[in-house]
N, C-alpha and C positions, 0 to 999 in steps of 0.2 A: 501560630505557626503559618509562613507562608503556603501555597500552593506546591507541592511536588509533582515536577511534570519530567517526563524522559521519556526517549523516541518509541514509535509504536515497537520497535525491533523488540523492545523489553516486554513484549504481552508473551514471549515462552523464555524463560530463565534456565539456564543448561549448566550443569557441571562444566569446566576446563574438561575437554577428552572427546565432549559429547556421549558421555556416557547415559544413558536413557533412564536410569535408575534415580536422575532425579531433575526430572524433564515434569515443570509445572505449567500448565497452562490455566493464564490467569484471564477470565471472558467479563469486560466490562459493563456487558451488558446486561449480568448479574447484581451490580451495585446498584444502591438507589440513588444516589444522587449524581445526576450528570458532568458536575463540576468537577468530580474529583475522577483525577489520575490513579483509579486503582493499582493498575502492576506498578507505578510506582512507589509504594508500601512494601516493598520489597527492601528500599533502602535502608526504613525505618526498625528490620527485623525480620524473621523468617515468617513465609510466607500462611496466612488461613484463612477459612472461607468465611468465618466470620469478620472479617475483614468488610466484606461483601456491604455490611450492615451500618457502613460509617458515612457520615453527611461531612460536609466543608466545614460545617460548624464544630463538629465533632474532632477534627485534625485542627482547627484553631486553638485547641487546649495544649496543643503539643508544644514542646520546647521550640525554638529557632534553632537549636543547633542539636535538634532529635538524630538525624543523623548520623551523629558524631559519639554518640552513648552505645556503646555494644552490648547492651543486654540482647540476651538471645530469645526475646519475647515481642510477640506479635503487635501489631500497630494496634488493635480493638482494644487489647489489653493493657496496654500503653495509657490508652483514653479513658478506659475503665479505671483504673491503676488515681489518674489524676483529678476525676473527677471526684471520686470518694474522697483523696487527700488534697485539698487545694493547697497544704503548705508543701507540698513535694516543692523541691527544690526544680528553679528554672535556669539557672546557669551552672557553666562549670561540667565536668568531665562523669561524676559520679552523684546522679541525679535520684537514680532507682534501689531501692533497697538489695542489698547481696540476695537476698532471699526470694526477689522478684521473679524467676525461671521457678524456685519451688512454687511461691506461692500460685504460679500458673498453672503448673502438673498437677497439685493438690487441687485447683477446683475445676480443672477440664482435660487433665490428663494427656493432651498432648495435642499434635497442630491438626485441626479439621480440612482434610481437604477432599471434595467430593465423595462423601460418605462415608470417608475412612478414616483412622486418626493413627499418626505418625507421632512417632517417640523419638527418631533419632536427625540431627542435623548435622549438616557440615560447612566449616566457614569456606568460600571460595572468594577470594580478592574482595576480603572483607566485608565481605554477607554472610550473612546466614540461610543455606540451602538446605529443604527438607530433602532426607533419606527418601527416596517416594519404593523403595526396596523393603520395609519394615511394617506395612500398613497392618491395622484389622478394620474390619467393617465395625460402624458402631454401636450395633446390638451388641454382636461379643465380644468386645471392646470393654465395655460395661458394663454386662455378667463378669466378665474374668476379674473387672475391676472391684467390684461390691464386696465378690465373692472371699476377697483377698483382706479385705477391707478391717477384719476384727484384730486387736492389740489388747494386748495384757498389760495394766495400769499398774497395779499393785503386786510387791511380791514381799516377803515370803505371803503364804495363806493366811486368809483371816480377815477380808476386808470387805465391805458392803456397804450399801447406803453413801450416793454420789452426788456431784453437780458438778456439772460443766460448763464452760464459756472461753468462746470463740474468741480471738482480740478483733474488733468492727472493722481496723485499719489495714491489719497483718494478718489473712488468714491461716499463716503456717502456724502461727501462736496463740497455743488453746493453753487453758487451767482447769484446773480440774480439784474439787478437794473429795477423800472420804475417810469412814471412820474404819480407822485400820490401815493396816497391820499393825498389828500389836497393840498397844494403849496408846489412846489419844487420836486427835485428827491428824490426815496427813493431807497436804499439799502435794500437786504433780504440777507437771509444765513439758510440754514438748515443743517442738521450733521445728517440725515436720508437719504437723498438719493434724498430731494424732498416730503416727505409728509407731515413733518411740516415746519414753517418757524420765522422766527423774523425779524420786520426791524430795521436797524439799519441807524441813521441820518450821512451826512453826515459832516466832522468838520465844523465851521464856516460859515455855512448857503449862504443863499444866490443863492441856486441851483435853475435850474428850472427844466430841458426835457433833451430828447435824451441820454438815461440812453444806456450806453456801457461796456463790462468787460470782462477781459481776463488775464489770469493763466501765470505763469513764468514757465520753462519747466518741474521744476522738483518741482510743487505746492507750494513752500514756499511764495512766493511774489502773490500777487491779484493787478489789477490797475481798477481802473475805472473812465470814462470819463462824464462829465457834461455840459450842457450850463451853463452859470452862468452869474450873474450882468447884467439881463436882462433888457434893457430900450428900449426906440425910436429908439436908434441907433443899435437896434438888439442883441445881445449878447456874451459872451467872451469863450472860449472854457478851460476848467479847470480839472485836471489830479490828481488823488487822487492814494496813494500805501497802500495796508493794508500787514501789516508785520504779522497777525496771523489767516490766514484763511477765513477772510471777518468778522472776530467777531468786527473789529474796523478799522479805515481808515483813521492814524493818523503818518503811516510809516513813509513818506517823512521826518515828525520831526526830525527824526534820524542824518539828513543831514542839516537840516536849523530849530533848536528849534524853537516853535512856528507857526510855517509856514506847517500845512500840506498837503498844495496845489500846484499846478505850473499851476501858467495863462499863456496859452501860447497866446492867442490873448485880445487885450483890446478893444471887442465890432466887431458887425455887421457879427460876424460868425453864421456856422448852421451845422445839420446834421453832429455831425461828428461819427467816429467810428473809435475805436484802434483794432491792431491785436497785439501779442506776437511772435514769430518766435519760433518756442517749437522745432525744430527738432534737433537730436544728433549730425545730418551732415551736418549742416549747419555752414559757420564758421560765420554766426550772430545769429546763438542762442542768444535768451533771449534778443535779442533788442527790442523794444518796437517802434509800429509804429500808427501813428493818419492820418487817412483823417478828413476835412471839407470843406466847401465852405465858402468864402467873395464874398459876391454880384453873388451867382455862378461862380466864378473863383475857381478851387480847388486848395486846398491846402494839403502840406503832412509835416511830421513832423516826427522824431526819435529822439528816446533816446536811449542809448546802455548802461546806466551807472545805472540800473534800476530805469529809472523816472526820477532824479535827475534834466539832464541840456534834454535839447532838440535844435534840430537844424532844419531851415524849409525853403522850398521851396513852389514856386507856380508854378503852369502848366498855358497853354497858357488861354488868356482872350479873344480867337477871340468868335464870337458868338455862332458857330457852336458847339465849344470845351466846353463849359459850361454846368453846369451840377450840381444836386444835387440828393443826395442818393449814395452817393461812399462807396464801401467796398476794403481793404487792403486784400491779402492772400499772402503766401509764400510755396515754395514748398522743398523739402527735400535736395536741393541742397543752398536755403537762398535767390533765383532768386525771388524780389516782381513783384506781379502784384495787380496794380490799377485799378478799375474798377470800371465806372459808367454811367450813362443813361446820354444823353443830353436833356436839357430843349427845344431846340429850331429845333434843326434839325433831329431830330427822329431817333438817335442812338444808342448802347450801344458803350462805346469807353474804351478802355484802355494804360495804360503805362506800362512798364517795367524796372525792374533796375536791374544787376547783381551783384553790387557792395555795397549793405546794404543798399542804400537809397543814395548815394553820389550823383548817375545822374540816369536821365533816359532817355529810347530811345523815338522814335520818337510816335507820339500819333497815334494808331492803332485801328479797326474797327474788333468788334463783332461778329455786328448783325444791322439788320435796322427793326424799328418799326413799328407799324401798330398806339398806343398811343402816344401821345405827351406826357411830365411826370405827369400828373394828368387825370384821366379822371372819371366821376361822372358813381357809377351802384346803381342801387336800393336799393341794401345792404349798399351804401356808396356814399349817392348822393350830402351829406353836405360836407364834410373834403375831397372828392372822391378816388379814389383809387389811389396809389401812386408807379409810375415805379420806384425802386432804387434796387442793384444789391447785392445779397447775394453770398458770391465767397467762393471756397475753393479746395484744392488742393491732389491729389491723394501719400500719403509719405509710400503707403505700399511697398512691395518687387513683389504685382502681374499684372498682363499680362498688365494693365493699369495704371501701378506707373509713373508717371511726368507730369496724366492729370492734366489739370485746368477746373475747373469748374464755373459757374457764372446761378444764378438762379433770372430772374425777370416776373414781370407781363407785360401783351399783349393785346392789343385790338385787335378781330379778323378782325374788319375792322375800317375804318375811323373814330377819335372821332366825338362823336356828343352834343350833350348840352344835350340831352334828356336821364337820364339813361338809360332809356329801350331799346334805339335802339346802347346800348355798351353790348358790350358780354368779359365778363374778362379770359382769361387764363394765365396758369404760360407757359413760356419757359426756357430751358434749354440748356447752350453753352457751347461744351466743343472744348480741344485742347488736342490734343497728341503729338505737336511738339514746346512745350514752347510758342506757341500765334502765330506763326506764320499762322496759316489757323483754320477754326472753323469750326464747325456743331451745327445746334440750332435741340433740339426734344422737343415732349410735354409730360410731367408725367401723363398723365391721360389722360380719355377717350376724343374725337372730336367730335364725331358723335353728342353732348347731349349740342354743341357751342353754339345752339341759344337759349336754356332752362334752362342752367346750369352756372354760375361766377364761376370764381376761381382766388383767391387774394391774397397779402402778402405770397409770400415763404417764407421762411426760406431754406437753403441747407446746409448739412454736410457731410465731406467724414468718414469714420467709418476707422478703423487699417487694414482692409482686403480690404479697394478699394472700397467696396461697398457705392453710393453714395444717403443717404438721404436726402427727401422734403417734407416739412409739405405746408401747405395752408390752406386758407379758400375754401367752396366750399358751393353754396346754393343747389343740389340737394336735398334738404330734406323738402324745400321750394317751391310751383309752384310761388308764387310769389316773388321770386329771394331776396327776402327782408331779409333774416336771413339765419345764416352760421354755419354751425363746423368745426372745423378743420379734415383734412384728412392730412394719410401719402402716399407717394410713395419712393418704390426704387427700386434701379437699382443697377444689379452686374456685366452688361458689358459693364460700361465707361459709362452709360446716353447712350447709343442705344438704348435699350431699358426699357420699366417699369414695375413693378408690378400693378395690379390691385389696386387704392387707396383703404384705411383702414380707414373707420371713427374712430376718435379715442375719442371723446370729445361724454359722454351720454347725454345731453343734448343741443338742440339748440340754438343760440346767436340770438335773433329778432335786428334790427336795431334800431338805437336811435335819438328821437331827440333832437339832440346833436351835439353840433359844433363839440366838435374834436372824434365823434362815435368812429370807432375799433383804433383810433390813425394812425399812419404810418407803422410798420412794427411791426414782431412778432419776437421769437428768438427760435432755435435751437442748439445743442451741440450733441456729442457723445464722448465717449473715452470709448474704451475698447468694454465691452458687452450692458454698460449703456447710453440710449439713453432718453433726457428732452425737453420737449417744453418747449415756455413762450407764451402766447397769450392773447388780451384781450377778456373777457369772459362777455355777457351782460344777462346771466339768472339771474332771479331772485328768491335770493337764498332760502326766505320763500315763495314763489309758487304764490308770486302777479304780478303785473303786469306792476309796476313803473319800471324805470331807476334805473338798477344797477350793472356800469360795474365795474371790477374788472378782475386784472391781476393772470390768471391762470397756473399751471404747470400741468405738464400728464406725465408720465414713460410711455416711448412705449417699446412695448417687442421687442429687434432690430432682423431687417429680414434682408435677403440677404445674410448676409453670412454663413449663417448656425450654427447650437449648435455644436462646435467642441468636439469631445469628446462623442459623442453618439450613434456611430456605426450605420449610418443612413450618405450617402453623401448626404446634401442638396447643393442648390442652391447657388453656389460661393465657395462648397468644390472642391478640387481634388481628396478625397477621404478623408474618416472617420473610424479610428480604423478597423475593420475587411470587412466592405464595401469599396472595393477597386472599384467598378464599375464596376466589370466584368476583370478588366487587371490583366492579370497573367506574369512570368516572360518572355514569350516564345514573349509579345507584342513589348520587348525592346531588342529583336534578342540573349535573353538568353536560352538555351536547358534547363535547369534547376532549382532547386530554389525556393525560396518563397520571395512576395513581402510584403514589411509594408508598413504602412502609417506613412509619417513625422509626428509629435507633433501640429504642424501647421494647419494642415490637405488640405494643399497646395498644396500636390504632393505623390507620393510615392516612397518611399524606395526602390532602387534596390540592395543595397549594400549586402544581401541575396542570390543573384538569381548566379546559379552560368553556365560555359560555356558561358560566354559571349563574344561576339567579341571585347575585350577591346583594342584598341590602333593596331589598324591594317594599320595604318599611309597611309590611303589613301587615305588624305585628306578631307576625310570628318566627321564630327561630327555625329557617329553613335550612336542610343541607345548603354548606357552601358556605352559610354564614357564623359567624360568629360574635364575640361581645366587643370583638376589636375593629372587625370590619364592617360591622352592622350594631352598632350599639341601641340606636331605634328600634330593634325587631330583639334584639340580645341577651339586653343590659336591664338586671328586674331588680327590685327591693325598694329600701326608704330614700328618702328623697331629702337624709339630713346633711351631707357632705360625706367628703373623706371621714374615714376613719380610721386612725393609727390602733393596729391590733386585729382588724379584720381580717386578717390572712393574707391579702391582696396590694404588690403594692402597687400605688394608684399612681405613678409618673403623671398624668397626666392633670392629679390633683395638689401637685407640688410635694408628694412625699420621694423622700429617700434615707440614706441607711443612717445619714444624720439625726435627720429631725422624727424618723420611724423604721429605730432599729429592730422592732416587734417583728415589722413586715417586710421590709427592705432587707436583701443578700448586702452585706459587705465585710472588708477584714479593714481596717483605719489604724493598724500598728501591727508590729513587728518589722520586715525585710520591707522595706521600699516597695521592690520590684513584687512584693506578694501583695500590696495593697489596691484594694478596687472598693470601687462605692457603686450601689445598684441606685438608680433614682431620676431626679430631675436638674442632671448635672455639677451636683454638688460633694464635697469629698475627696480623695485621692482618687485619682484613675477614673474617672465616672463611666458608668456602665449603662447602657439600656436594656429593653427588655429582652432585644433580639442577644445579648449574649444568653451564653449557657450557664454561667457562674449564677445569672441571674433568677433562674429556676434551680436551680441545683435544690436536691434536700425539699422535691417538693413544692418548693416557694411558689406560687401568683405573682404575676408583673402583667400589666397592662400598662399602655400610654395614652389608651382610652382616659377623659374622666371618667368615674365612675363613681356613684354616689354610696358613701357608707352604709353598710349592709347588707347590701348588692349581690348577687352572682352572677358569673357569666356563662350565659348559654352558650353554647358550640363550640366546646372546648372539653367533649367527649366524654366528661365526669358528671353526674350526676352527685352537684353540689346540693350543701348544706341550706335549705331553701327553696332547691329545687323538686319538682314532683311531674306528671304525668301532667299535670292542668297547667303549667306554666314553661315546662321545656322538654316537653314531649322528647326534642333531636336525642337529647343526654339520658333520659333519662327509660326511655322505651327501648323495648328489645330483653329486658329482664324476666328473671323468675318471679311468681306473685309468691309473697312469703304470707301463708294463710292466718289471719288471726290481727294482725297488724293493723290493721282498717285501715290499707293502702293500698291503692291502685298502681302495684310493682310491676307489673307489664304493659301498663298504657292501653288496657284491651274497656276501660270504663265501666268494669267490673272490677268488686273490691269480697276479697275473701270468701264466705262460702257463695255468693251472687257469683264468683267467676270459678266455670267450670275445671281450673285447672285445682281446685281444693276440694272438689269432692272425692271420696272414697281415701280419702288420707285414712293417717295413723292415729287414733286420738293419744296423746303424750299426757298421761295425770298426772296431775298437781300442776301446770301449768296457767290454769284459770282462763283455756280458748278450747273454743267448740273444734276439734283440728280435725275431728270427719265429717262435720259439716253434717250433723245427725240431729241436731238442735239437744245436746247435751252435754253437758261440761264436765269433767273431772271424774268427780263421784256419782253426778247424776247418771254419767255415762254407764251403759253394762260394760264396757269392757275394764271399767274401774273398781265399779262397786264392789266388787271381792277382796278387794286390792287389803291389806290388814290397813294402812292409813285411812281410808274408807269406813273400814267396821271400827275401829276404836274412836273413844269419846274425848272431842277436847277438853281443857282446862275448863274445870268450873263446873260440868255434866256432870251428875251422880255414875256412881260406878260399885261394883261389888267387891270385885279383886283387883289387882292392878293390871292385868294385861288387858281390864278394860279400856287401860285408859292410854290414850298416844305418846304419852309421858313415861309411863308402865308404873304411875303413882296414882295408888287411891289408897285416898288418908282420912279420919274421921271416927265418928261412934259407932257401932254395927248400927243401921240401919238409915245412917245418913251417911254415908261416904261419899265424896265427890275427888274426879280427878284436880290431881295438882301439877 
């Protein structure tokens, strides 16, 4: 889109009348890029101060005849709108989704403008003018909104045990499945965002439980997973595809008439649950991936052809390795990780594959438990509360992209039979180096363990890294018997947490009821729009029967801040005109002014001027980067390009041709939507300075750059990079203790640097984490621990709760654990 300019007169926009009630003044001095004619974004839609937040490059994604489109939606969102969807239509009258105004309201609720947010507009000679008569401030703004925020999913009574998911494209269109009302799984779909709903049956009956669902990358496909053909012999695992948004679930027909379904097991399976691989840079995108268990042995299963055929494997059947509650996640590179609780030997275990599911490596370890996988709390002393593992994985571009994450419940000491003497917490495990070592924390308060349950997580990572968990939790209970849902998050990796959020106005009392709160709740996030699913036991006319029923909530998402509101919150780098205080002089520039990225991830130096750019002496200084200073930048092997490294190397003759791994491009469909990122070659050739060419993530340099490579000064602390080799990216961090790295660039590495000492020691973890010089067991604050006092596999034992297994087997006076 070209440039929009119009006379200064346009910097205050007035009703016909002069009426003051919608008298905006628009101060350009608030944008960051000087190029652009803010008040004239006026034309493009009604006025917001996120507006403030947009570059020239960022209004080149716009239509040419943006203009001419009357959606009553703001220019940011406009840009936002297109860059997630590159096949949005560019020509022609009706460009933008009908649903384009909700799906705005649904993730920001209405227009920002100096602190306040506006709901109502009016067209004046074909603009759209905000109401500036309707305002609230936006603290209460957003209580009012939260608070508003819960819907009833299922009706008549009878329904629990959920899973939700967001569509990635469309945020007003969620799905949702659970078990109940009445017999069998049901299906919902709302096209609001989550406040109304309809269910929808699934084909040919027969469903029971373990309702699962999950989006294809680019939201046209929905899959969802079912037990089904439920007998004696347990049950068959069953895979449905909806071709138009979740409104029907009859897709697969397309491929096999009559047949909308694919059995992949014929009886005695459980639990299971599908993931989708959604990321741009994965070269399995849009596979489709199922866990379950047979007789707790797990099981994994892929389809790549969406849905159609599937291919399956089993993991080991030793006793220790068994397990039920597994969740599937992948991370921005296509790398799975499987993960799940053991029944038997009080673990969290996982697998790995780097190859789309062909193999996996060898079965790897967590975390070790305090719960066995059920243990009864007061709140859930019937059906009891259920360890199984909700996983997900860090695909943004910040300081913690490649985490894994995995969220389950914990007893804080030994099961007992007796609910009361089990105290439930959620834990939290992450990895920052693809699984190979872990860290477990807790989202919520400790101190409040022996007074307070806290059950069923749910976890999601959000587009900026920020990593959310919902749970039950009774403090609003002294007798631990009824629960609401609460949220926490976290904006540095799961080190640490926000203060929980109740989020749910009224409390769930316990039921008596075999299957009470069910097994497990459900969570999603994409974008700024954050959903639960939970079972919900108020009773909805004010009496005092049994009436559970599967609930939704819109939480207004934290952590990473309202980008675009001139205000750096928590998880920004900075926000439009609040830069933090850093001025050019921070990044060894005598001059100049700094912006803030669009992103609100970093700032802009590209303004500041006398900088020590490219002083080739070796080291990666403020100012410099891998493109402007490759000599001082540019580190790794010295083998050439390489197609696959994440980066693409214009400068080494790749593009989306000859390295469509690493190269942005679309080379079919509409003409006019075709572009090639590279070195010239393709339809529409692109370089690195466009936006399509980063989009999703991606690396573009026109630097060479030699395979293996990474590039310093470019704010990420890349794959390769460390404290000894790119200080710029990579310094300013927290030391994450145990790690044997030097995470803050202070040349101190774990208990050597003073920020690990007097830590927490976390058992069964296998790191000294208080820096006491003892490990786990060795530690006192473990040794008591029952994992501690009982005897592995293969020690002699007398009875069996000597043994960690709770078997000892043998002749009286040779027994050993088994």
């Amino acid at each position: 889109m070209k440039p929009i300019h119009l006379p200064m007169a346009a910097l205050v926009i007035c009703m016909a009348l002069a009426t003051p009630l919608f008298a905006q003044t628009i101060d350009s001095s608030r944008g960051i890029d000087v190029r652009v004619d803010y008040p004239s974004l006026v034309e493009i839609g009604p006025w917001d101060d996120r507006n403030y937040s947009l570059t020239q490059e960022d209004l080149d994604v716009l239509a040419d005849n943006e203009k001419e489109l009357s959606d009553p939606v703001p220019a940011f969102f406009r840009v936002l709108m297109r860059r997630n969807n590159p096949d949005m239509l560019r020509e022609g009258p009706a460009q933008y989704p009908r649903s384009a105004l909700q799906i705005f309201q649904q993730m920001y609720g209405g227009y920002l403008i100096d602190g306040n947010v506006y709901t109502k507009i009016n067209r004046v000679d074909g603009k759209y003018v905000v109401d500036m008569a309707t305002g609230t401030d936006t603290d209460t703004f957003y209580q009012q909104r939260a608070l508003s925020g819960e819907s009833r999913v299922t009706s008549p009574i009878g329904a629990a045990e959920s899973a939700v998911k967001i569509n990635p494209v469309d945020t007003n269109i969620v799905i949702a499945g659970s078990n109940g009302p009445g017999g069998g799984q049901k299906m919902h779909r709302s096209t609001d965002g989550g406040v109304t709903w309809n269910e929808i049956l699934l084909p040919l009956g027969g469903t029971c439980c373990d309702p699962t669902v999950d989006w294809s990358a680019d939201g046209s496909l929905a899959y969802a997973s079912t037990l089904g053909s439920c007998g004696a012999g347990g049950c068959s695992v069953w895979v449905y595809r909806s071709d138009d948004g979740g409104a029907s679930w009859n897709g697969l027909e397309n491929a096999t008439p009559g047949d909308p379904r694919r059995e992949l097991t014929n009886g005695g399976s459980d639990k299971e649950f599908l993931h989708v691989d959604q990321s741009a840079t994965s070269p399995y995108k849009d596979n489709v991936y199922l866990t379950w268990h047979d007789s707790n042995v797990l099981k994994f299963s892929v389809s790549s052809n969406d849905g159609n055929s599937w291919s399956t494997q089993a993991f080991s059947s030793l006793t220790a390795d068994r397990g039920i509650g597994s969740d599937i996640t992948t991370d921005a590179a296509g790398n799975i990780y499987y993960i799940w609780p053991t029944t038997s030997s009080r673990r969290i275990k996982f697998v790995k594959s780097t190859n789309g599911g062909v193999s996996f490596g060898p079965i790897s370890e967590i975390a070790v438990t305090q719960a066995s996988f059920i243990f009864p709390l007061p709140s859930i002393n019937v059906r009891e509360a259920f360890v199984y593992a909700a996983a997900d994985t860090d695909r943004s571009n910040g300081l913690y992209a490649g985490s894994v994450y995995a969220a389950w419940t914990d007893n804080t000491n030994a099961d007992s039979s007796t609910p009361s003497a089990n105290h439930g917490r959620i834990q939290v495990g992450y990895s920052r180096d693809g699984g190979n070592s872990w860290s477990v924390t807790t989202p919520h308060e400790t101190a409040d363990s022996n007074s307070v349950d806290r059950w069923h997580p749910w976890l999601a990572v959000g587009v900026d890294g920020t990593v959310h968990v919902v749970f039950y939790d009774t403090r609003r209970d002294p007798s631990r018997t009824s629960v609401d849902l609460f949220y926490s998050f976290s904006t540095d990796g799961a080190q640490s947490w926000s203060a929980p959020q109740q989020v749910t106005t009224v409390i769930s009392p316990s039921l008596e009821d075999s299957f009470e709160f069910g097994d497990y709740n459900g969570l999603d996030v994409v974008l700024d729009s954050l959903i639960a699913v939970y079972t919900d036991n108020r009773h909805e006319g004010g009496g005092t029967s049994d009436s559970p029923d599967v609930y939704a909530i819109g939480i207004p998402v934290s952590g990473g801040g309202e980008c675009g509101n001139n205000t750096a919150e928590p998880g920004e780098g900075c926000d439009g005109t609040d830069l933090r205080g850093q001025t050019c002089g921070d990044f060894g520039c005598s001059g100049g002014s700094l912006a803030c990225l669009p992103d609100c991830s970093a700032v802009d130096t590209s303004a500041c001027t006398g900088c020590p750019i490219c002083d080739n002496n070796g080291v990666c200084d403020p100012g410099e980067d891998c493109n402007t200073c490759p000599g001082d930048c540019v580190s790794g092997s010295t083998s050439g390009a390489i197609c696959g490294n994440g980066v693409c190397e214009i400068g080494n003759g790749e593009d989306c041709l000859s390295c469509s791994a690493d190269c942005n491009g679309r080379t079919g469909g509409r003409p006019s939507n075709r572009y090639c990122c590279g070195d010239g070659a393709g339809p529409n050739p692109m370089t690195c300075t466009d936006a399509v060419c980063t989009d999703n993530g991606a690396s573009c340099t026109t630097t060479p750059v030699t395979g293996g490579s990474f590039c310093c000064g470019d704010a990420t602390c890349d794959e390769g990079e460390d404290c000894s080799n790119c200080a710029l990216d990579c310094g300013g961090g927290l030391e994450v203790c145990g790690n044997g790295a030097d995470d803050d660039c202070d040349l101190l590495v774990d208990c050597a640097d003073p920020d690990c000492i007097g830590g927490t020691e976390v058992c069964g973890n296998g790191q000294d984490d208080d820096c006491n010089g003892q490990i786990d067991c060795d530690d006192s604050v473990c040794s008591a621990l029952p994992a501690c006092l009982c005897a592995p596999v293969g020690d002699s034992c007398t009875v069996n709760s000597d043994c960690c297994g709770n078997k000892c087997r043998g002749p009286s006076g040779n027994k050993s654990c088994k």
